[in-house]
C-alpha positions as CSV (number, residue, x, y, z in Angstrom):
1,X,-166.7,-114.2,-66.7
2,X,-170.2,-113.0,-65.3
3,X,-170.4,-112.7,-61.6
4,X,-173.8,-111.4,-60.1
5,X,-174.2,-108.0,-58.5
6,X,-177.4,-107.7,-57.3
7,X,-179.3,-106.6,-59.7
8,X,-176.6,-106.6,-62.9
9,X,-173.1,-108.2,-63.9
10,X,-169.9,-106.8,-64.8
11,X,-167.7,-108.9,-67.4
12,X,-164.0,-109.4,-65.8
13,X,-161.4,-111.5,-68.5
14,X,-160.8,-114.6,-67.0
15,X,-158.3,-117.3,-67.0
16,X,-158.3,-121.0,-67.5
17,X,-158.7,-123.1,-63.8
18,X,-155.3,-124.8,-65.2
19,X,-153.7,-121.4,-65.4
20,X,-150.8,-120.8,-62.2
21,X,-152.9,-117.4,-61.9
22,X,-156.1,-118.8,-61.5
23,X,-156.6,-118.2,-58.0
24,X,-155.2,-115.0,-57.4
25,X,-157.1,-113.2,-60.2
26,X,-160.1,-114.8,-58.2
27,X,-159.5,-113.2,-54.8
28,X,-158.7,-110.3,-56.3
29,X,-161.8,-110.2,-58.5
30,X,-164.3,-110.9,-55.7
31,X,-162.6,-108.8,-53.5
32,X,-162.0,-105.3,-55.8
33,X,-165.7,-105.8,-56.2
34,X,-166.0,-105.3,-52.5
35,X,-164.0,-102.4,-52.3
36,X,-166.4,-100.7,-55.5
37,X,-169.1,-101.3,-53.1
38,X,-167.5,-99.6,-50.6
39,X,-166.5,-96.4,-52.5
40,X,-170.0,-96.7,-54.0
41,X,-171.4,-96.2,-50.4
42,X,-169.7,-92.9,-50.3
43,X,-172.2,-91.8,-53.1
44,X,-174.7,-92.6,-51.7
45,X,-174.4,-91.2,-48.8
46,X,-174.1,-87.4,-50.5
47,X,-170.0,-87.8,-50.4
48,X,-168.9,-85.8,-53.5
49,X,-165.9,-87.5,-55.4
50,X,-163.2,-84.8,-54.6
51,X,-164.1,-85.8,-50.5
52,X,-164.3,-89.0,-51.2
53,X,-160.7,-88.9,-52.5
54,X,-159.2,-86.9,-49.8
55,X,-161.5,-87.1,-47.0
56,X,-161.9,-84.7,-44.0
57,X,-161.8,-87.8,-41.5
58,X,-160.7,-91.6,-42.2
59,X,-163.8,-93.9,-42.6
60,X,-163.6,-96.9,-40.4
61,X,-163.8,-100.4,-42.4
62,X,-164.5,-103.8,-40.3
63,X,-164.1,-106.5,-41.8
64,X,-165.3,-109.8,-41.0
65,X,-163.9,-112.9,-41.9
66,X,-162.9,-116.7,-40.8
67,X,-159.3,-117.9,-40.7
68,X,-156.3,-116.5,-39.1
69,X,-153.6,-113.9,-40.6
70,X,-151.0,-116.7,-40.3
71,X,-153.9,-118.6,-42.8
72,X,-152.1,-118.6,-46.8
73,X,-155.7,-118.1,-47.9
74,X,-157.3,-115.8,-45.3
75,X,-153.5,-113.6,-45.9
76,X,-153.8,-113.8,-49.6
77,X,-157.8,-112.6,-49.0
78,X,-157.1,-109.3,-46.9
79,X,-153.8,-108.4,-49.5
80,X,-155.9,-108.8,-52.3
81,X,-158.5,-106.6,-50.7
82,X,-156.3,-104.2,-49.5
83,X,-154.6,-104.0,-53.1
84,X,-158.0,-103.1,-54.4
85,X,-158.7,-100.7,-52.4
86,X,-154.9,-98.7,-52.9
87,X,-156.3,-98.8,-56.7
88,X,-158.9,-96.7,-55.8
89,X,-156.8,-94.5,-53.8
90,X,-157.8,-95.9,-50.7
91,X,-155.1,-96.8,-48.3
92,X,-155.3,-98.2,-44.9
93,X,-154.2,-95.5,-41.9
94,X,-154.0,-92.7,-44.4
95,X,-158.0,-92.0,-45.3
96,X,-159.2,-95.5,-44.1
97,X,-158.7,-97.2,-41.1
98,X,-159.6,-101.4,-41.5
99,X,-160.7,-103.3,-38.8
100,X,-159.6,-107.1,-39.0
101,X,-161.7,-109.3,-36.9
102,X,-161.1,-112.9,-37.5
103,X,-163.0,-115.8,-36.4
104,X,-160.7,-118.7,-37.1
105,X,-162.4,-121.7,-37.8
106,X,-165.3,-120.8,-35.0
107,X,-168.1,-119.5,-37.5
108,X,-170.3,-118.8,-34.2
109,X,-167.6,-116.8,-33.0
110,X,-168.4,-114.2,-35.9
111,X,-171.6,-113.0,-33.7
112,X,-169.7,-112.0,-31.5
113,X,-166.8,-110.3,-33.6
114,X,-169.8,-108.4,-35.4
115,X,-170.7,-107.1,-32.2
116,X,-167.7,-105.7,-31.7
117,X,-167.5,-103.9,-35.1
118,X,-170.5,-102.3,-34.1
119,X,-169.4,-100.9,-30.9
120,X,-166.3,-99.6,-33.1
121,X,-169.0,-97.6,-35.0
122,X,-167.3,-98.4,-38.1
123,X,-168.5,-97.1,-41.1
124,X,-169.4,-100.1,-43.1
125,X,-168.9,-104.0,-42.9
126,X,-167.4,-106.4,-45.1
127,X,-168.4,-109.4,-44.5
128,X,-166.4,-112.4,-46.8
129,X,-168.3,-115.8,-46.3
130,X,-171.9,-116.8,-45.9
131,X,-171.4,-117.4,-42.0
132,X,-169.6,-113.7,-41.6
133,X,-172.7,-111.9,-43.6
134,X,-175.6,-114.2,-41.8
135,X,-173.5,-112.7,-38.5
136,X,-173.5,-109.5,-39.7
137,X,-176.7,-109.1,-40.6
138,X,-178.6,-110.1,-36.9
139,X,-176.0,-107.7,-35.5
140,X,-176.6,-104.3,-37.8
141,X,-179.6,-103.1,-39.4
142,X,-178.3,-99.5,-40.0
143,X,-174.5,-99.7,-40.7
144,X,-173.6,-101.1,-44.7
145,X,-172.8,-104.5,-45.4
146,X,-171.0,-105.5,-48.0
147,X,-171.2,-109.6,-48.6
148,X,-167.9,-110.6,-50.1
149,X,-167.4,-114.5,-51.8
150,X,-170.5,-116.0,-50.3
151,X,-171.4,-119.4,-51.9
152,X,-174.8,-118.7,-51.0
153,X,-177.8,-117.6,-52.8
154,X,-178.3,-114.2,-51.0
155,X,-181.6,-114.1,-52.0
156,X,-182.7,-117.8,-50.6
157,X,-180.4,-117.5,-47.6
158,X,-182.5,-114.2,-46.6
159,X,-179.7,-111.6,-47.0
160,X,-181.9,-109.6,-49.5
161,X,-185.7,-109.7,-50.5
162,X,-184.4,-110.2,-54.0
163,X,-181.2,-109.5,-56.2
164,X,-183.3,-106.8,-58.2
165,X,-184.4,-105.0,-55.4
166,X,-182.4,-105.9,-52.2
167,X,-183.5,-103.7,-49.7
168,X,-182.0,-103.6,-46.4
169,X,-178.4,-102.8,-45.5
170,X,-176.8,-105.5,-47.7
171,X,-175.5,-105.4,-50.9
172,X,-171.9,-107.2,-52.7
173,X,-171.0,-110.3,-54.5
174,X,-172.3,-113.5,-54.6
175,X,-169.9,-116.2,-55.8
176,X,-172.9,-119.0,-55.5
177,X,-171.8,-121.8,-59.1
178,X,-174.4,-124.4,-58.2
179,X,-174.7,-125.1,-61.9
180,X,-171.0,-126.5,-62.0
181,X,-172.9,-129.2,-59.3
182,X,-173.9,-131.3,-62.3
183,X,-170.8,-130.2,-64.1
184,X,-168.5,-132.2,-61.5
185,X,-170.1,-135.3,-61.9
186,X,-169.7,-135.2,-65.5
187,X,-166.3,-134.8,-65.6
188,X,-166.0,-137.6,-62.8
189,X,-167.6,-139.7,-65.4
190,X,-165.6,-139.0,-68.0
191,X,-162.2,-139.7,-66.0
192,X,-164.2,-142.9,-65.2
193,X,-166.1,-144.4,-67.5
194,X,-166.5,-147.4,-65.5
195,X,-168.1,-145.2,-62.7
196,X,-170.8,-146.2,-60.4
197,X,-171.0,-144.6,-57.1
198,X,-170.0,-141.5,-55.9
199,X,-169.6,-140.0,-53.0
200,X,-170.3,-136.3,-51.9
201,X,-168.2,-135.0,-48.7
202,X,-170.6,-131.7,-47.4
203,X,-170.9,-129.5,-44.5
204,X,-174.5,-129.4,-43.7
205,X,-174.4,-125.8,-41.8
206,X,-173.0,-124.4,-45.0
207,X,-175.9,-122.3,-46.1
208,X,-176.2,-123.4,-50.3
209,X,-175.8,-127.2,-49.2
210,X,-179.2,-127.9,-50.5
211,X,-179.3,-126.0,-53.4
212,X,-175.7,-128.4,-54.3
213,X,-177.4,-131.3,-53.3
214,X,-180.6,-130.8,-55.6
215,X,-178.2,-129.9,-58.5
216,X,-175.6,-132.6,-58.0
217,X,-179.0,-135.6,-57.6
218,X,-180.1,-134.7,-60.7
219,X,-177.1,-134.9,-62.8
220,X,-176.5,-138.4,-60.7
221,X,-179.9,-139.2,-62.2
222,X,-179.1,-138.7,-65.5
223,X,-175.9,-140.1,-65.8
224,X,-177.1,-143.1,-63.7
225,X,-174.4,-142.7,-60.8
226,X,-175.6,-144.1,-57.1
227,X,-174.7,-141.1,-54.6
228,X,-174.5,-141.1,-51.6
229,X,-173.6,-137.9,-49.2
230,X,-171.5,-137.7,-46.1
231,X,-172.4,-134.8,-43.9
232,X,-169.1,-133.3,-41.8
233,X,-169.2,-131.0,-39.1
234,X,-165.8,-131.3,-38.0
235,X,-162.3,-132.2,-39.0
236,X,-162.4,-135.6,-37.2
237,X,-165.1,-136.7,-39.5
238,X,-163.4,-136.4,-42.7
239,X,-161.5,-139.7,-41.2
240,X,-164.3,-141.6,-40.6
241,X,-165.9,-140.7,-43.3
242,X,-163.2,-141.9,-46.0
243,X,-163.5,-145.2,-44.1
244,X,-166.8,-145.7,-44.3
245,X,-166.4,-144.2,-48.3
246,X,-164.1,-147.0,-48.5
247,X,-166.3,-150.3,-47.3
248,X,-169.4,-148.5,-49.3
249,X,-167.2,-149.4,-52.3
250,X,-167.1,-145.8,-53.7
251,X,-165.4,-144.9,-56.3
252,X,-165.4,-141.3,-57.0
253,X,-165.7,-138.5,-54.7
254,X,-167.2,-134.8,-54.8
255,X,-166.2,-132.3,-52.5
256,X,-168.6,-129.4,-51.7
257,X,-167.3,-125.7,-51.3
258,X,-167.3,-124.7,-47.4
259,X,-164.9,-122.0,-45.8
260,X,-165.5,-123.6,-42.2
261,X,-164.6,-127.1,-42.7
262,X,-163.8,-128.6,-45.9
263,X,-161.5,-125.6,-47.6
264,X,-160.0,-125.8,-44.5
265,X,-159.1,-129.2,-44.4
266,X,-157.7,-129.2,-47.7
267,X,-154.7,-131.1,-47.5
268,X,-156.0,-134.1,-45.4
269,X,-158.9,-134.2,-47.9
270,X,-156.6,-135.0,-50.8
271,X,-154.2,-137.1,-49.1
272,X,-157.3,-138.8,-47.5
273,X,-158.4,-139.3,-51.9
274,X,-155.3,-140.3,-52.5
275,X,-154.7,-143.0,-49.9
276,X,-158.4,-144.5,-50.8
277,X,-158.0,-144.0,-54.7
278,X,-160.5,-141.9,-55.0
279,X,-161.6,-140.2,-57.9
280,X,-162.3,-136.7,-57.3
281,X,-163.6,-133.6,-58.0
282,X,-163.0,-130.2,-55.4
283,X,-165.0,-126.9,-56.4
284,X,-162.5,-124.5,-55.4
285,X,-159.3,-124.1,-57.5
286,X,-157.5,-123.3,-54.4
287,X,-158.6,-126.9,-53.0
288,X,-156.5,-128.3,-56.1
289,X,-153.7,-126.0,-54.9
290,X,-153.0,-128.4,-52.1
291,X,-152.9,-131.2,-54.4
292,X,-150.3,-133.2,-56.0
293,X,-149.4,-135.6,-59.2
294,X,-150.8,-139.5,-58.7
């Protein structure tokens, strides 16, 4: 599996979506990644490797992200960052110090939480989501971000001038798979043969929406599906819009990636499917977690 670094990719072995692993191997995947970046930051600013392994002072680490502790996924998100940094001999209140700010479901909460990493003078910023680095990024100029499992394109979303030279203070991992758009629809075809329109549930603030939407219209095109998208902004219109799904006479359903809403919503989104008899497709394995056997 090749996942972009700005500017290069690092092979990881990967494991089939069907596998009871799946998930785990990819939190801990993007997440390790963000902890490289932060010992990498060490270098680079002069710290020899004997320091950087026992340090004179513990470096200060915010970290920026939505959901709550008591959140499965946001839990399973911090462990498996914090389990990548023990590997590298990093270990919170011995030589590093983390900083958990947590913005719930409130993505324009995370200004403020950035705000309050800064005051903290912390020593760099890891920033997991598209919202969380967009915040991040109007709040710091100077202190080191590190963007960790943003679905967006960094380059088009303005996080860097360009993944082979980035500039700025940001750097990390983009998990942006807008070529599995077409992909989706292809296997919703192939469940259904019969298929004619689809549906495509999307939260319109999420920053690679449009890049989805291009992607996911042209493989319509060419397998000769009507689609047809409904924008959500909040929990209460995933109801609505499986009713009015229903009376448009859809018949298969694809459900963008989105850590405000959608990912969120998981469960009510499936049950929701189920209760319709939709045919779906989610792009996050951890969406399908929440699922369960027609």
């Amino acid at each position: 599996m090749s996942k972009k670094w700005f500017g290069f990719s690092y092979n990881s072995k990967a494991v089939p979506r069907t596998h009871p692993n799946f998930l785990e191997q990819k939190l801990r995947g993007q997440l390790l990644a963000a902890s490289l970046v932060i010992l990498s930051l060490t270098f680079l600013s002069g710290v020899s490797l004997a320091i950087a392994q026992h340090p004179q002072k513990a470096y200060k680490v915010g970290r920026l992200s939505l959901g709550t502790l008591a959140d499965p996924i946001s839990r399973a998100g911090l462990e498996a960052f914090q389990d990548g940094l023990r590997e590298l001999g990093w270990i919170d209140g011995k030589n590093i110090s983390i900083e958990n700010r947590w913005a719930g479901a409130k993505a324009e909460d995370a200004r403020r939480l950035a705000a309050e990493l800064v005051r903290l003078n912390v020593d760099v910023i890891v920033a997991v989501g598209s919202p969380m680095v967009e915040a991040a990024k109007q709040t710091t100029t100077t202190i080191p971000i590190v963007m960790s499992g943003s679905g967006a394109d960094p380059e088009a979303a303005g996080f860097v001038a360009s993944l082979r030279r980035p500039g700025g203070n940001i750097t990390g991992l983009s998990m942006l798979s807008t070529e599995l758009s077409g992909k989706r629809l292809e296997l919703l075809k192939e469940m259904t043969p019969k298929l004619g329109r689809v549906a495509v549930l999307r939260n319109p603030q999420f920053p690679a929406v449009a890049i989805q939407s291009k992607e996911t219209e042209l493989a319509a095109t060419a397998l000769a599906l009507q689609l047809r998208s409904w924008d959500v902004v909040t929990p209460q219109e995933i109801d609505s819009g499986f009713v009015s799904m229903n009376k448009a006479g859809i018949g298969g359903l694809v459900v963008f990636s989105d850590p405000v809403i959608l990912e969120r919503n998981r469960k009510a989104i499936i049950d929701l499917a189920f209760k319709f008899r939709h045919t779906d497709t989610l792009s996050l394995a951890k969406l399908c977690r929440g699922g369960r056997p027609s």
